[in-house]
PDBQT receptor file of N, H, CA, C and O in Angstrom, charges set to zero:
ATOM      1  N   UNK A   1       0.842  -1.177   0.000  1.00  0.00    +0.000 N 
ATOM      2  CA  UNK A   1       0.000   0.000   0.000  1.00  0.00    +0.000 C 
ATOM      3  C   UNK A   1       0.889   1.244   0.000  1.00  0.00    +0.000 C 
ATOM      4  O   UNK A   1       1.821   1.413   0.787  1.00  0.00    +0.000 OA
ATOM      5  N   UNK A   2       0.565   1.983  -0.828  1.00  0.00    +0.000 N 
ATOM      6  H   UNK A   2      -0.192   1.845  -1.468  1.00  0.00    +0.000 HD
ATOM      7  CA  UNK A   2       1.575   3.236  -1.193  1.00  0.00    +0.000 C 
ATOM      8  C   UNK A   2       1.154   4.422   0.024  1.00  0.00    +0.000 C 
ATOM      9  O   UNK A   2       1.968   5.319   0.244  1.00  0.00    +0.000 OA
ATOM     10  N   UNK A   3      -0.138   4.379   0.788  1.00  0.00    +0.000 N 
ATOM     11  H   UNK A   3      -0.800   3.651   0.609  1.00  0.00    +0.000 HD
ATOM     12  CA  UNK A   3      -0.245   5.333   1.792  1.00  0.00    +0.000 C 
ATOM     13  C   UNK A   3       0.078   4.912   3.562  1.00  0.00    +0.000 C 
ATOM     14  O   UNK A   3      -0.227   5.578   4.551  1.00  0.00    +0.000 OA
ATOM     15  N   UNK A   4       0.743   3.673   3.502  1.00  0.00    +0.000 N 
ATOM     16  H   UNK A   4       0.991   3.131   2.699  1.00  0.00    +0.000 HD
ATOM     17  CA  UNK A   4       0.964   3.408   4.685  1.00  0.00    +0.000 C 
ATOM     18  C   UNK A   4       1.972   4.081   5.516  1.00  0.00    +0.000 C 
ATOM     19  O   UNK A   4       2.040   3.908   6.733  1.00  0.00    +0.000 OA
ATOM     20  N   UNK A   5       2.868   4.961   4.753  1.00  0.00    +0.000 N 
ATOM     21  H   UNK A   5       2.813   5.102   3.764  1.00  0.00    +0.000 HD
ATOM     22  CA  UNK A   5       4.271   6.132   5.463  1.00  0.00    +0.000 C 
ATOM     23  C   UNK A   5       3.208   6.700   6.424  1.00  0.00    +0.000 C 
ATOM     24  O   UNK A   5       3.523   6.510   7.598  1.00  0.00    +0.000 OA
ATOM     25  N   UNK A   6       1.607   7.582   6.190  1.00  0.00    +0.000 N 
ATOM     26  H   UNK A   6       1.351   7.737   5.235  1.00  0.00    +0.000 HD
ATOM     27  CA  UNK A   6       1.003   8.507   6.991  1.00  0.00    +0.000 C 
ATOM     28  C   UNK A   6      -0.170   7.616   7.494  1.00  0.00    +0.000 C 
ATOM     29  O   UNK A   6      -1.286   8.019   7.822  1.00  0.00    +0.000 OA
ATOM     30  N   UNK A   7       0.202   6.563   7.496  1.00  0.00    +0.000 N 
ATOM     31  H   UNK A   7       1.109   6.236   7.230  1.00  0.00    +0.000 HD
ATOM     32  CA  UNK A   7      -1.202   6.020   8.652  1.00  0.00    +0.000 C 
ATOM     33  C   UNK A   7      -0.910   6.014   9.975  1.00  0.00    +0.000 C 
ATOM     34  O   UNK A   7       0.154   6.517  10.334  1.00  0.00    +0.000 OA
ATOM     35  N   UNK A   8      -1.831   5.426  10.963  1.00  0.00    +0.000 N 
ATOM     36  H   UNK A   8      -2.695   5.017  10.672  1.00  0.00    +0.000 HD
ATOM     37  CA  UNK A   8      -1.740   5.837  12.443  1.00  0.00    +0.000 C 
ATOM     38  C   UNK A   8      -1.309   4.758  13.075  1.00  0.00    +0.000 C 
ATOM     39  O   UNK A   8      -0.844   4.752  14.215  1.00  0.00    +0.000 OA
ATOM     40  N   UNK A   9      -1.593   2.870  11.635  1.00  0.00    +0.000 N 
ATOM     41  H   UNK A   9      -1.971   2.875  10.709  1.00  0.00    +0.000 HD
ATOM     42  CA  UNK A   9      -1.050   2.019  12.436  1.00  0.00    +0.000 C 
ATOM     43  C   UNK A   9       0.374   1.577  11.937  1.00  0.00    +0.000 C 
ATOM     44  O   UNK A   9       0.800   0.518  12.396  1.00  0.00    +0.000 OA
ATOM     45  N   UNK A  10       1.207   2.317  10.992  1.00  0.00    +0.000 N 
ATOM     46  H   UNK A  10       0.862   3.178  10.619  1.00  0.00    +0.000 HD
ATOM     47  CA  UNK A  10       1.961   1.906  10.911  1.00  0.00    +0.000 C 
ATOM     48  C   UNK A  10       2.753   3.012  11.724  1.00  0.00    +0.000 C 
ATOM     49  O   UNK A  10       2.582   4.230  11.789  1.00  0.00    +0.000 OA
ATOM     50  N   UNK A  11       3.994   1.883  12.524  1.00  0.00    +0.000 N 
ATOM     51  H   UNK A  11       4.133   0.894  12.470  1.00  0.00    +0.000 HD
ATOM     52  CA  UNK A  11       5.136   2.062  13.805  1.00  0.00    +0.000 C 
ATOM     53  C   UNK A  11       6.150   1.360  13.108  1.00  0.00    +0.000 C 
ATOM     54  O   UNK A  11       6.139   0.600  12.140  1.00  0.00    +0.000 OA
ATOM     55  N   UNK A  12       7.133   1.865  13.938  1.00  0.00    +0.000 N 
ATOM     56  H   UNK A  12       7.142   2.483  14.724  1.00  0.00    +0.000 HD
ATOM     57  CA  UNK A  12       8.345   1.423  13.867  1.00  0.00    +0.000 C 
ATOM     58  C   UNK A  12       8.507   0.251  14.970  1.00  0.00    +0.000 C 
ATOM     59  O   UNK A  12       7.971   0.398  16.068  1.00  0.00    +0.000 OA
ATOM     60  N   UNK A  13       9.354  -1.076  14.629  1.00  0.00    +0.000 N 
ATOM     61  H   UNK A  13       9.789  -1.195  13.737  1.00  0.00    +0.000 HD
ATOM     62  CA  UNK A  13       9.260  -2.143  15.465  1.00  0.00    +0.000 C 
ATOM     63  C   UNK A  13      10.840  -2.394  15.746  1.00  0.00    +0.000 C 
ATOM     64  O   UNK A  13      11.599  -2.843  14.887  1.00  0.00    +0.000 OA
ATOM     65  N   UNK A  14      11.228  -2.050  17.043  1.00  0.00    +0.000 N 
ATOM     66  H   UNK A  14      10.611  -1.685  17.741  1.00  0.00    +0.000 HD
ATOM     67  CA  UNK A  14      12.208  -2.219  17.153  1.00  0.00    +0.000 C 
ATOM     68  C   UNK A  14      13.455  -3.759  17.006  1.00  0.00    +0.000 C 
ATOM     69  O   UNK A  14      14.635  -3.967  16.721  1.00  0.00    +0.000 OA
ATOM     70  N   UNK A  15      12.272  -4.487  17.403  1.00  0.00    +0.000 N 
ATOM     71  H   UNK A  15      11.314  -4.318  17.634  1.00  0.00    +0.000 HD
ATOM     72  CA  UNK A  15      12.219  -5.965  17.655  1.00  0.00    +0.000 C 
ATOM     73  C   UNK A  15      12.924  -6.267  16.214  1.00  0.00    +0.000 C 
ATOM     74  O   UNK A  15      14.008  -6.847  16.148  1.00  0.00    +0.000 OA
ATOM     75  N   UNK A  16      12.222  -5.830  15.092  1.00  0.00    +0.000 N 
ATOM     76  H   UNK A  16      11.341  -5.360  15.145  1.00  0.00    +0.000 HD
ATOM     77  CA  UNK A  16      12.376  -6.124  13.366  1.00  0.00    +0.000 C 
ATOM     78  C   UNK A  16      13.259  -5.305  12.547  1.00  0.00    +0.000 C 
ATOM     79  O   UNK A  16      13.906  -5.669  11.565  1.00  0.00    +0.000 OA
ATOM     80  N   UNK A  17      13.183  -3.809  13.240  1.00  0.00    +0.000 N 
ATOM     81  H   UNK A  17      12.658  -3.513  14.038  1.00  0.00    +0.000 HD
ATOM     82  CA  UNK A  17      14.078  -3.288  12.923  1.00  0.00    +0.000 C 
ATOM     83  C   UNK A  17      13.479  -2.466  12.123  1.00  0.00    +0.000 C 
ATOM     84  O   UNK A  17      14.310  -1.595  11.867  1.00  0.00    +0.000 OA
ATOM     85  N   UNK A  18      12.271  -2.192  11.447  1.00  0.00    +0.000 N 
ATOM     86  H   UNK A  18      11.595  -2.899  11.655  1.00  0.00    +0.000 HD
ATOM     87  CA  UNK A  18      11.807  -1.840  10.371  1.00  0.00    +0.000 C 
ATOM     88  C   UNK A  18      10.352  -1.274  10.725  1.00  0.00    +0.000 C 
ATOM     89  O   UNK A  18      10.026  -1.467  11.896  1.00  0.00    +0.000 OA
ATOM     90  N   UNK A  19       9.585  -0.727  10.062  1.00  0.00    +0.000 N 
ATOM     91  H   UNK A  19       9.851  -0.570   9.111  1.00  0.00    +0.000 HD
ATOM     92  CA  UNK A  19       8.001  -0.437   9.965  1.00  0.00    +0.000 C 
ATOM     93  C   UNK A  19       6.808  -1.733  10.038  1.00  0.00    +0.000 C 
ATOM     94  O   UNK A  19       6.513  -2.591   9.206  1.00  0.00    +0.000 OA
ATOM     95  N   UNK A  20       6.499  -1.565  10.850  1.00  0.00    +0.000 N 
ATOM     96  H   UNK A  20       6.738  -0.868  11.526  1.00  0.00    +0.000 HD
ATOM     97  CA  UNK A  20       5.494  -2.615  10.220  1.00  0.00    +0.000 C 
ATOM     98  C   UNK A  20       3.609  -1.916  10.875  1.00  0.00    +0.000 C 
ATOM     99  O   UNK A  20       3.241  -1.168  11.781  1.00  0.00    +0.000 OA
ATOM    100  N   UNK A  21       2.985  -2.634   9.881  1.00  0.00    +0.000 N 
ATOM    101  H   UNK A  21       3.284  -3.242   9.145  1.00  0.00    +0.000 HD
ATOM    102  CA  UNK A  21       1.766  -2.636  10.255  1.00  0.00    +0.000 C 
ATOM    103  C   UNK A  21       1.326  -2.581  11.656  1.00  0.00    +0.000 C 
ATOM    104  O   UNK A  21       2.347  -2.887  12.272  1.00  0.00    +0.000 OA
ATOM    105  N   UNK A  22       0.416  -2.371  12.494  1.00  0.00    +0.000 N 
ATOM    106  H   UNK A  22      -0.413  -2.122  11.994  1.00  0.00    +0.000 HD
ATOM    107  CA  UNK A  22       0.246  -2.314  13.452  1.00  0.00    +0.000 C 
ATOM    108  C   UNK A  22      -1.529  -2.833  14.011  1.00  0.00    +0.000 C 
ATOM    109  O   UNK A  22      -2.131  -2.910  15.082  1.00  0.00    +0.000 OA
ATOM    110  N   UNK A  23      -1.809  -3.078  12.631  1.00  0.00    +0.000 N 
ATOM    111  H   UNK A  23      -1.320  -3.015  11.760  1.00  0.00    +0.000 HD
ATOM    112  CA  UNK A  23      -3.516  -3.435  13.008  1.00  0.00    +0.000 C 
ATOM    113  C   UNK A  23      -3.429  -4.805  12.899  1.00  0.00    +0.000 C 
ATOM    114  O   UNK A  23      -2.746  -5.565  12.213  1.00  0.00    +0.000 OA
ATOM    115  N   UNK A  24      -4.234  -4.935  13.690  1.00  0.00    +0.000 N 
ATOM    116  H   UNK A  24      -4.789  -4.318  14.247  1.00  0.00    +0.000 HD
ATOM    117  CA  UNK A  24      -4.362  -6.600  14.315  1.00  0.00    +0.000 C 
ATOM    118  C   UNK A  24      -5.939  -7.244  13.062  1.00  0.00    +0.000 C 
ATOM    119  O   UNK A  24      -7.132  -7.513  13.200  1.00  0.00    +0.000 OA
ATOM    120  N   UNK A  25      -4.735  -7.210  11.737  1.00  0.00    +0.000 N 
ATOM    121  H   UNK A  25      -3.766  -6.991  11.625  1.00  0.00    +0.000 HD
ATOM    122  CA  UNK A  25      -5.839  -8.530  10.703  1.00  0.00    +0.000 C 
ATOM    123  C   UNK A  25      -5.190  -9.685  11.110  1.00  0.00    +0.000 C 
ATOM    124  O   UNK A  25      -4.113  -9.761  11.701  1.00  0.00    +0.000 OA
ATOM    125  N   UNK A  26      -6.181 -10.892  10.626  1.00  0.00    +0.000 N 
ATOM    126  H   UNK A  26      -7.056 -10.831  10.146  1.00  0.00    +0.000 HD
ATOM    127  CA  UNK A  26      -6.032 -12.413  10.451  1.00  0.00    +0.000 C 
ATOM    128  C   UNK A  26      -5.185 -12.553   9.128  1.00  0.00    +0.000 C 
ATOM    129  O   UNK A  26      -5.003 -11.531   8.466  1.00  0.00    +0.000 OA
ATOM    130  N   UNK A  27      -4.691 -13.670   8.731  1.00  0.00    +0.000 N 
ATOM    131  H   UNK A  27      -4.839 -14.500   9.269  1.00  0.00    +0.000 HD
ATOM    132  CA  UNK A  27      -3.648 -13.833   8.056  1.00  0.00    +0.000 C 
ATOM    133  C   UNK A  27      -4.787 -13.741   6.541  1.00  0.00    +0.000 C 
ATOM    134  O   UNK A  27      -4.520 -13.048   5.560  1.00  0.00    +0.000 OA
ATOM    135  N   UNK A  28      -5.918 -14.518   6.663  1.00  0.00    +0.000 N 
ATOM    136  H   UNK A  28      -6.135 -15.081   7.460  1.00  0.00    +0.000 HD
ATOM    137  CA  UNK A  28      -6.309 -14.613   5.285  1.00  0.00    +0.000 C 
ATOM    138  C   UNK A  28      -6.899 -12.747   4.418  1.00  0.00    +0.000 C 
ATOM    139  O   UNK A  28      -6.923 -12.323   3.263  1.00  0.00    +0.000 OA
ATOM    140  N   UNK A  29      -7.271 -12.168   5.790  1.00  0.00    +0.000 N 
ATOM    141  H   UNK A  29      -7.251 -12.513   6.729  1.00  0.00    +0.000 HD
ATOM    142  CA  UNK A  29      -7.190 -10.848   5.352  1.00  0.00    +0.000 C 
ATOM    143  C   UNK A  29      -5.807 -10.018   5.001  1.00  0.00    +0.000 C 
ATOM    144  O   UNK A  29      -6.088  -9.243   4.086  1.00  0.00    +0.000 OA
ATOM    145  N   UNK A  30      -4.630  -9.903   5.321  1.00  0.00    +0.000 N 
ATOM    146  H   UNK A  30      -4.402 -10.532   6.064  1.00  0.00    +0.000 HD
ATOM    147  CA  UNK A  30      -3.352  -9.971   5.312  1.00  0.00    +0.000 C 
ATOM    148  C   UNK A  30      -3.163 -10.425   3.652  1.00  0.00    +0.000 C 
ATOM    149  O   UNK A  30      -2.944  -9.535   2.830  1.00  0.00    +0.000 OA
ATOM    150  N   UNK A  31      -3.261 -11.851   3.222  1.00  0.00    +0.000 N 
ATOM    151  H   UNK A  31      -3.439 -12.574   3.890  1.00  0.00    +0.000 HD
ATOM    152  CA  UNK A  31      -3.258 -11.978   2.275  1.00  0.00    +0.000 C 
ATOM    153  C   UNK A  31      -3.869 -11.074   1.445  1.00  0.00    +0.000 C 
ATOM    154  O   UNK A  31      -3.021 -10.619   0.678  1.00  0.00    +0.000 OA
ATOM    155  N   UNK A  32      -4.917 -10.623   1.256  1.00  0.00    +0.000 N 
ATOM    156  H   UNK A  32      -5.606 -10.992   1.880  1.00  0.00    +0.000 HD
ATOM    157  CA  UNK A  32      -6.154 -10.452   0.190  1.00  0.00    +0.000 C 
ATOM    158  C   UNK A  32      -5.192  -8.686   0.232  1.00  0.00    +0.000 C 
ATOM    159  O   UNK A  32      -4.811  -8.132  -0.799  1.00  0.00    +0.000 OA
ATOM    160  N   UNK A  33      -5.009  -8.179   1.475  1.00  0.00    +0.000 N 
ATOM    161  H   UNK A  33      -5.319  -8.629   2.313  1.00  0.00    +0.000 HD
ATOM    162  CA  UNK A  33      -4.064  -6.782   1.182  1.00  0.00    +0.000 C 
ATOM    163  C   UNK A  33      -2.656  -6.910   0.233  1.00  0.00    +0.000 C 
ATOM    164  O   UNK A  33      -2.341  -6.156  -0.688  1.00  0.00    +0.000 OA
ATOM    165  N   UNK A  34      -1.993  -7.953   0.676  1.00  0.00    +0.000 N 
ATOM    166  H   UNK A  34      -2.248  -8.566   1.423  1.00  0.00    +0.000 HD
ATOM    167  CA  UNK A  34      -0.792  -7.677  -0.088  1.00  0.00    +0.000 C 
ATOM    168  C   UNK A  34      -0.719  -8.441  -1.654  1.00  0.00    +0.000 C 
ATOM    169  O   UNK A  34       0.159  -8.307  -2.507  1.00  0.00    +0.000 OA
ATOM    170  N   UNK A  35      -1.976  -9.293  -1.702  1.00  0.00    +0.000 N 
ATOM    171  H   UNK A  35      -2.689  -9.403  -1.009  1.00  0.00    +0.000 HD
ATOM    172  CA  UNK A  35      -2.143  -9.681  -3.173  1.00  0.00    +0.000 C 
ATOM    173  C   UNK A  35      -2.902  -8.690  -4.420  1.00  0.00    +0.000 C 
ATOM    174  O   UNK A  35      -3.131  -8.914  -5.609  1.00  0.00    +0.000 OA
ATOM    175  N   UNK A  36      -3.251  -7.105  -3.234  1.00  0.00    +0.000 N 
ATOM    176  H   UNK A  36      -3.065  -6.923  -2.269  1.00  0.00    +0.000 HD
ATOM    177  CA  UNK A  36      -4.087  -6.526  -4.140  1.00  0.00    +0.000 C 
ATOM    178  C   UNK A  36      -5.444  -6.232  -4.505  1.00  0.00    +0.000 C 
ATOM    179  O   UNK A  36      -5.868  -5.539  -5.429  1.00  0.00    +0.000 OA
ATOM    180  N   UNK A  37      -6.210  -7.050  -3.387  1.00  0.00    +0.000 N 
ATOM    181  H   UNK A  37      -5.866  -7.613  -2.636  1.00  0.00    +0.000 HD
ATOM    182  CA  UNK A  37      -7.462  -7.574  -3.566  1.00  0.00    +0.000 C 
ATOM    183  C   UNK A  37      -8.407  -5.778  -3.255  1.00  0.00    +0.000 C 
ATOM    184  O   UNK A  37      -9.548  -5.396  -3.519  1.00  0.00    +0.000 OA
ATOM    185  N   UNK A  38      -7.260  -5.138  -2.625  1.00  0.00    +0.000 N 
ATOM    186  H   UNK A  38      -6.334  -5.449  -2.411  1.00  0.00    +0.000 HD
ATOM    187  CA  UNK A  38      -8.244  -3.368  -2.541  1.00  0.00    +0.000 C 
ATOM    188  C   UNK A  38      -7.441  -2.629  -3.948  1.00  0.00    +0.000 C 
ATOM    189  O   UNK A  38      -6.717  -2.907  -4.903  1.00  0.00    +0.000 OA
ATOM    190  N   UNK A  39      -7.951  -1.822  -3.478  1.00  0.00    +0.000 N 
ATOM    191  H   UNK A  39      -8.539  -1.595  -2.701  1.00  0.00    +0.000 HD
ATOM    192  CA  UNK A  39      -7.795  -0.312  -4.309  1.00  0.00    +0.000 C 
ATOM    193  C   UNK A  39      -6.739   0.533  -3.329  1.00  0.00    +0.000 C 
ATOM    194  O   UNK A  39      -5.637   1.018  -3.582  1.00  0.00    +0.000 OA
ATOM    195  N   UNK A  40      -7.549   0.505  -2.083  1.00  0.00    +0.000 N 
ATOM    196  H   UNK A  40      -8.445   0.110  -1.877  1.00  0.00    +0.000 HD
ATOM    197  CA  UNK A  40      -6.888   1.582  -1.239  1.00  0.00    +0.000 C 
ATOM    198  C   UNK A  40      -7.345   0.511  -0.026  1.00  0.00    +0.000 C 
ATOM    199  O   UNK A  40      -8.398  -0.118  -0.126  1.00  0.00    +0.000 OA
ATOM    200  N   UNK A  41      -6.493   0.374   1.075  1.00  0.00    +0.000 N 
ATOM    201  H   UNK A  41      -5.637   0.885   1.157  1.00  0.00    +0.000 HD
ATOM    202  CA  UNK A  41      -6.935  -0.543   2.897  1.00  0.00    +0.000 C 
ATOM    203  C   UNK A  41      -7.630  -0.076   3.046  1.00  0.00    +0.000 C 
ATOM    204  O   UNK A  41      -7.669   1.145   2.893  1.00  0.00    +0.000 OA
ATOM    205  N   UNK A  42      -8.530  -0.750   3.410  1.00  0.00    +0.000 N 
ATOM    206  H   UNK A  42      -8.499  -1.742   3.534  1.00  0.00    +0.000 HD
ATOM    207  CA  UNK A  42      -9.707  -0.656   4.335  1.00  0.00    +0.000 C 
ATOM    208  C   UNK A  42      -9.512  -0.563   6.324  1.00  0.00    +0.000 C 
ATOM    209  O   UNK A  42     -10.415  -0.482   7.157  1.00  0.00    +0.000 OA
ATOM    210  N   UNK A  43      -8.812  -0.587   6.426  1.00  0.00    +0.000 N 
ATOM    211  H   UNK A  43      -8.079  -0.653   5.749  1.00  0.00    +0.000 HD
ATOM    212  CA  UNK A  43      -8.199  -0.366   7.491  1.00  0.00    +0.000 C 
ATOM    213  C   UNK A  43      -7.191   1.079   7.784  1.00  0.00    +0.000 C 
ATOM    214  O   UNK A  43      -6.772   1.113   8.941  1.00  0.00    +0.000 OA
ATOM    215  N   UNK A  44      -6.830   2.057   7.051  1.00  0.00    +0.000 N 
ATOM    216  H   UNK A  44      -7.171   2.030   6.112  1.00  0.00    +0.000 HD
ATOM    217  CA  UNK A  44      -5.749   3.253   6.910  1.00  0.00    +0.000 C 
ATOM    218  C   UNK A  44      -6.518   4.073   7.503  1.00  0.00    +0.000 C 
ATOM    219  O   UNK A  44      -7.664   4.354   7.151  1.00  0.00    +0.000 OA
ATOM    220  N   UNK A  45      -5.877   4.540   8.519  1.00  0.00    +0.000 N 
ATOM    221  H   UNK A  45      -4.947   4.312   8.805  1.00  0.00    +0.000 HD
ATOM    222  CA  UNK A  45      -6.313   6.103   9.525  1.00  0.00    +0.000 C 
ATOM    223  C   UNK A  45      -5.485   6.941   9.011  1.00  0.00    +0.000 C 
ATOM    224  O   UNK A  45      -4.502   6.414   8.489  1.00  0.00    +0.000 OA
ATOM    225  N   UNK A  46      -5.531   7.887   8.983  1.00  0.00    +0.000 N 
ATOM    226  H   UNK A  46      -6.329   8.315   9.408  1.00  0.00    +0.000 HD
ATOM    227  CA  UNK A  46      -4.972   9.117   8.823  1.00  0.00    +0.000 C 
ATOM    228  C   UNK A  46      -3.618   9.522  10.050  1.00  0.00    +0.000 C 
ATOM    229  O   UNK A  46      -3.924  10.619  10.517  1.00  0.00    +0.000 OA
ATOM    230  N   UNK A  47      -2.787   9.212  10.454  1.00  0.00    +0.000 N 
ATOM    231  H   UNK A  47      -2.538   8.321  10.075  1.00  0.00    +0.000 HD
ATOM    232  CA  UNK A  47      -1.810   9.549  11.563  1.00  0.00    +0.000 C 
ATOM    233  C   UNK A  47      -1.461  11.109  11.630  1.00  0.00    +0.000 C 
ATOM    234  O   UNK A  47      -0.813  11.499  12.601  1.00  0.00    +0.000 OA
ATOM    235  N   UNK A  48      -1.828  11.955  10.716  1.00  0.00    +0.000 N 
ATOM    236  H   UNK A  48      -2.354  11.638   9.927  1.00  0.00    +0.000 HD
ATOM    237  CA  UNK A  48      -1.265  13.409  11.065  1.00  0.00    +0.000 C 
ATOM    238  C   UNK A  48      -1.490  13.968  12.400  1.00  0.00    +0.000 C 
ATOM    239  O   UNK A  48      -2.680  14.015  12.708  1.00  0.00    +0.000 OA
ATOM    240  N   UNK A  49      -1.098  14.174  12.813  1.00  0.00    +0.000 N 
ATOM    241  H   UNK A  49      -0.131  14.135  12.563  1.00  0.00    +0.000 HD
ATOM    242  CA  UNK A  49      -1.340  14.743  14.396  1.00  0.00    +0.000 C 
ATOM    243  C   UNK A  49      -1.876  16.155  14.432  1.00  0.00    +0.000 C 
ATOM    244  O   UNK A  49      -2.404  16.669  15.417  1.00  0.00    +0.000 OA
ATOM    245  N   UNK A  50      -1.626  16.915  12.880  1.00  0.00    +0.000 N 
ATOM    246  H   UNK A  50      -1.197  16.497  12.080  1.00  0.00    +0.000 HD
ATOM    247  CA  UNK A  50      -1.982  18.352  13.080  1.00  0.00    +0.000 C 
ATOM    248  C   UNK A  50      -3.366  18.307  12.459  1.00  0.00    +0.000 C 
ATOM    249  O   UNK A  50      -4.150  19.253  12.540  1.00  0.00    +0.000 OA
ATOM    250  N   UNK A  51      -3.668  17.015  11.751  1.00  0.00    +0.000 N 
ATOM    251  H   UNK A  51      -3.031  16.247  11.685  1.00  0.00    +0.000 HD
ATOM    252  CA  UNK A  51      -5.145  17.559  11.298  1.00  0.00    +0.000 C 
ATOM    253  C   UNK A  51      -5.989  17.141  12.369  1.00  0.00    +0.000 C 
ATOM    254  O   UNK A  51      -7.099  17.668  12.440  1.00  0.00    +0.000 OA
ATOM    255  N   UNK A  52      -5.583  16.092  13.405  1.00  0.00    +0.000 N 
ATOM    256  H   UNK A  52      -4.681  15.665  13.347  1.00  0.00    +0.000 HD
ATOM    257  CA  UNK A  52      -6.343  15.421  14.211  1.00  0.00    +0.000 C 
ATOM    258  C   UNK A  52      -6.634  16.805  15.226  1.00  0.00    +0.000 C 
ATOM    259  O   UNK A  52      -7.736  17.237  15.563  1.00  0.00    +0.000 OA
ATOM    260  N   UNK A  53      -5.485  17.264  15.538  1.00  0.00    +0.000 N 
ATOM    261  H   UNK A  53      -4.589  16.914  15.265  1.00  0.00    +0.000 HD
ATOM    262  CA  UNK A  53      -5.783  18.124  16.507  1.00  0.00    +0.000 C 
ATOM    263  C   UNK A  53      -6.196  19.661  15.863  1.00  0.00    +0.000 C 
ATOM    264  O   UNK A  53      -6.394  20.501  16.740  1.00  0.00    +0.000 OA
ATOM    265  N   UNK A  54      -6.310  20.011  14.841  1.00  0.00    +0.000 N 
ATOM    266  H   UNK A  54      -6.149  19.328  14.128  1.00  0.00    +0.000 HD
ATOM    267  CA  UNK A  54      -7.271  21.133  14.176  1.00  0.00    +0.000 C 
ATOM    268  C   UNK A  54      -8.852  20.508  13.994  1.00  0.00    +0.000 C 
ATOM    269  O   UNK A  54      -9.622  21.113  13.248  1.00  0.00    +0.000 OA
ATOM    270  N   UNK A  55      -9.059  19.948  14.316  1.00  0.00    +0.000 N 
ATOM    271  H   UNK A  55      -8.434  19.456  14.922  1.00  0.00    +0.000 HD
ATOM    272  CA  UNK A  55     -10.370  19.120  14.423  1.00  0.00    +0.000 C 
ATOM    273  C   UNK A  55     -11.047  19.437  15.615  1.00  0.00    +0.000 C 
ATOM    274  O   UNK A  55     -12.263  19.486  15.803  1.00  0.00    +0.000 OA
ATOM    275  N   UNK A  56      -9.984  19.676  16.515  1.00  0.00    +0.000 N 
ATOM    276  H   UNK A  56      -8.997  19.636  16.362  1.00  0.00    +0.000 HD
ATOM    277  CA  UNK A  56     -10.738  19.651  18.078  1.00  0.00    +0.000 C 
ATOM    278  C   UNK A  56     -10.558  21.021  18.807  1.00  0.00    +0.000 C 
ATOM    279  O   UNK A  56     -11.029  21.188  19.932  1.00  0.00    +0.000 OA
TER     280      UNK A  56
């Protein structure tokens, strides 16, 4: 997924060393994301912190 840099669940994992996802899918959903099966996740929040908090 090309918008996962500004989502809210992707973190940095120290453990891996790297970024990873952070939302808790099942593997067969997992699949159906990285084979393509969206357009855009169905799962992607928005992580900006400045629009969240111009909101409130």
């Amino acid at each position: 997924m090309k918008d996962c840099e500004t989502c809210a669940f992707y973190a940095y994992d120290e453990e891996w060393e790297s970024y990873v996802c952070e939302m808790n899918i099942d593997e067969d959903e997992f699949a159906r994301l990285i084979q393509g099966h969206y357009q855009v996740c169905p799962y992607y929040r928005d992580g900006d912190e400045y629009k969240i908090a111009a909101r409130q």
